[in-house]
VEXDREN-2710 file (C-alpha; in Angstrom, 1 decimal):
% VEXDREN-2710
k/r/px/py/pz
1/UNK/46.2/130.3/69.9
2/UNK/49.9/130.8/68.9
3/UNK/52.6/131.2/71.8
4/UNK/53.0/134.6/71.0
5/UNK/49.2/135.8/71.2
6/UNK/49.3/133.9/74.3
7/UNK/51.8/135.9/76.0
8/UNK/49.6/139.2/75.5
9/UNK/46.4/137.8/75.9
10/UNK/47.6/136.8/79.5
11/UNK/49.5/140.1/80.2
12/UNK/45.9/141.4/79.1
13/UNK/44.5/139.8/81.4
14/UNK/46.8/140.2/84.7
15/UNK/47.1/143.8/83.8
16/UNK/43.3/144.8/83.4
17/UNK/40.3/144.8/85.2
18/UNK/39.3/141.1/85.9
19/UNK/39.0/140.3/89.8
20/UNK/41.9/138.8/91.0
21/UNK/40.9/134.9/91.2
22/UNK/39.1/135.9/87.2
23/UNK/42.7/137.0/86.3
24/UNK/44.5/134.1/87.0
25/UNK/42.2/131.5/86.1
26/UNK/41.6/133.5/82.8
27/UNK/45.5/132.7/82.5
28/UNK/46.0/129.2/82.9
29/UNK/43.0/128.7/80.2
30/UNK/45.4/130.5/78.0
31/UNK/48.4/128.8/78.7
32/UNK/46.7/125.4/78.8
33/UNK/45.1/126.1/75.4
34/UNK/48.1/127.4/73.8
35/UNK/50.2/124.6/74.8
36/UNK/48.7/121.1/73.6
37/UNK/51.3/119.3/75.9
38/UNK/51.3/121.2/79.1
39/UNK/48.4/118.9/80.5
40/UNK/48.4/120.5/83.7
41/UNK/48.2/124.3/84.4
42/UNK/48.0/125.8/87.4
43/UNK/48.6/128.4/90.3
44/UNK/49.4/127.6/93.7
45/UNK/49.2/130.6/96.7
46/UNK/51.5/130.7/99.6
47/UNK/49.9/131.2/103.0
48/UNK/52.4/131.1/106.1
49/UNK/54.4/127.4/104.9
50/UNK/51.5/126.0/103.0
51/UNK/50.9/126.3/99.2
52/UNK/47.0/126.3/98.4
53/UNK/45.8/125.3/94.9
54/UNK/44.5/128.2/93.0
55/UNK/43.0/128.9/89.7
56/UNK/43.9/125.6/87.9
57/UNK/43.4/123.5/83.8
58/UNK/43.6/119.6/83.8
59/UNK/42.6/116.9/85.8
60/UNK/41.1/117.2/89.3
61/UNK/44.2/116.9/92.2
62/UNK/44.1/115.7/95.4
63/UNK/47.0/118.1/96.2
64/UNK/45.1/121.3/96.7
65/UNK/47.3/121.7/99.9
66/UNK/51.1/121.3/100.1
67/UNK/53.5/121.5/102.9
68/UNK/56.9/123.5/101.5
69/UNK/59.6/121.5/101.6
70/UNK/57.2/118.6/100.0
71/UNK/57.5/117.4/96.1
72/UNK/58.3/119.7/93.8
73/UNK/56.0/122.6/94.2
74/UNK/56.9/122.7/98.3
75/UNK/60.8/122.2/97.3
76/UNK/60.6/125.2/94.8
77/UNK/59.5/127.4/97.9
78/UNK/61.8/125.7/100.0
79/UNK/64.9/126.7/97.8
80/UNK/63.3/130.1/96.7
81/UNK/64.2/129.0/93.2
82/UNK/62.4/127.9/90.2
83/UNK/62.2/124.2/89.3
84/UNK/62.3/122.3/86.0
85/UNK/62.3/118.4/86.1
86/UNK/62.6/116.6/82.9
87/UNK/61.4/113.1/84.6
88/UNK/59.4/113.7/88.1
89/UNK/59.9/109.6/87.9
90/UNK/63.6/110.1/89.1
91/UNK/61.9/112.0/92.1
92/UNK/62.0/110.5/95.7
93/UNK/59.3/113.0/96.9
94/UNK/57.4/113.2/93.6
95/UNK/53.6/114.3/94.5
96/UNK/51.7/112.8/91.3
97/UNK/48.5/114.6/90.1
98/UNK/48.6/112.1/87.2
99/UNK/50.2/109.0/86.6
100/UNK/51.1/110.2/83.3
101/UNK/52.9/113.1/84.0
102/UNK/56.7/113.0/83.1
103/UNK/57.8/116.4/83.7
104/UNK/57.6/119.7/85.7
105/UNK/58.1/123.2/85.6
106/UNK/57.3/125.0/88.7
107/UNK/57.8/129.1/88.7
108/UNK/58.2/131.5/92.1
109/UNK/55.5/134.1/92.0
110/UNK/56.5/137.0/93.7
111/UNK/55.5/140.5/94.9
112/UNK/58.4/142.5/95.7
113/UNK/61.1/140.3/97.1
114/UNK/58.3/137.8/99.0
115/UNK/57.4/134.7/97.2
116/UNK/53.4/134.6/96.8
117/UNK/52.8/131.8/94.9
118/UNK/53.8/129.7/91.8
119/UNK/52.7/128.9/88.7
120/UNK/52.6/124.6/88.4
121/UNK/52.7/122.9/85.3
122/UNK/52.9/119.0/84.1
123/UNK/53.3/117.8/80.8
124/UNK/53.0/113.7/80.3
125/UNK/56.2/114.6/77.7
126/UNK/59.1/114.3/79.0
127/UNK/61.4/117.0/79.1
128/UNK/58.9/119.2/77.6
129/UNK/59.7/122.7/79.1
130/UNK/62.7/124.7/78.5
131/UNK/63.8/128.1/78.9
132/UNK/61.3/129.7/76.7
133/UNK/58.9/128.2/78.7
134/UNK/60.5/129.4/82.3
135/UNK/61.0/133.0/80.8
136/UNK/57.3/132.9/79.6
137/UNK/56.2/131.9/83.2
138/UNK/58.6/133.9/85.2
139/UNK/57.5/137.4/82.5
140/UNK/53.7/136.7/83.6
141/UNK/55.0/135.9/87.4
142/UNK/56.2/139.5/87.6
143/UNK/53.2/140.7/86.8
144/UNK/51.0/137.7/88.2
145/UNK/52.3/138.8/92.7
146/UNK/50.4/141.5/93.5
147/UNK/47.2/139.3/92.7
148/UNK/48.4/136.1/94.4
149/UNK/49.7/138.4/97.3
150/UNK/45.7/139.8/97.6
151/UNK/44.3/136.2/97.3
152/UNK/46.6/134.3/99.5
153/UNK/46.0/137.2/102.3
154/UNK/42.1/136.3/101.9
155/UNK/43.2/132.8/102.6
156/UNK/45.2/133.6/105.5
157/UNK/42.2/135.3/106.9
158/UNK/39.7/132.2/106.5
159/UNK/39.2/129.9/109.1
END
């Protein structure tokens, strides 16, 4: 699938009918297939100061709970801004979900002004993602809080 198609077919999906988890795991398929080198793909919801894994593409991670403040996802919270590292190796509080990963772009999910989640990806290329990429993220973001604002509030309400 080419970038482009990509874009819409995950607006599709964010913006019609799926169930919320559907929505965003129907996402990072698409973003994962259309982008050979992102080897990770991923959303992560934010319940109270703890980012849960979500809908995710790649290799299984032990990290299915982060702390903000805490590698790069927690720090992205922390800092209320979105994060792009070109080598996590160069990282003192790097939380590897593979050894080959290189680099990271992690982008806020929000609904309103409240940050909901994030969308998490790792490419074992370094310096892989660039502003194309963060716009592409930070377009389906916009659209992506409402969802991660529904499924994070299920979360909260577990016990």
């Amino acid at each position: 699938m080419e970038p482009e198609d990509a874009r819409a077919a995950a607006q599709a999906a964010l913006t019609g009918d799926l169930p919320d988890e559907a929505a965003l795991r129907r996402v990072v398929e698409i973003l994962a297939a259309a982008h050979p080198a992102w080897g990770w793909v991923g959303v992560y919801l934010l319940v109270g100061d703890t980012l849960f894994l979500g809908p995710f593409v790649g290799p299984p991670t032990e990290h299915t709970r982060i702390p903000v403040g805490v590698g790069v996802c927690g720090t992205a919270v922390a800092r209320n801004a979105n994060l792009v590292v070109d080598d996590v190796r160069h990282l003192d509080n790097y939380l590897a979900c593979s050894v080959g990963t290189r680099s990271e772009i992690v982008v806020l999910i929000r609904d309103g002004t409240d940050v909901v989640g994030q969308f998490d990806v790792d490419s074992d290329v370094a310096a892989a993602f660039g502003p194309v990429d963060e716009a592409l993220l930070e377009g389906l973001a916009a659209l992506a809080g409402p969802r991660c604002r529904r499924l994070a509030a299920a979360l909260a309400e577990r016990p």
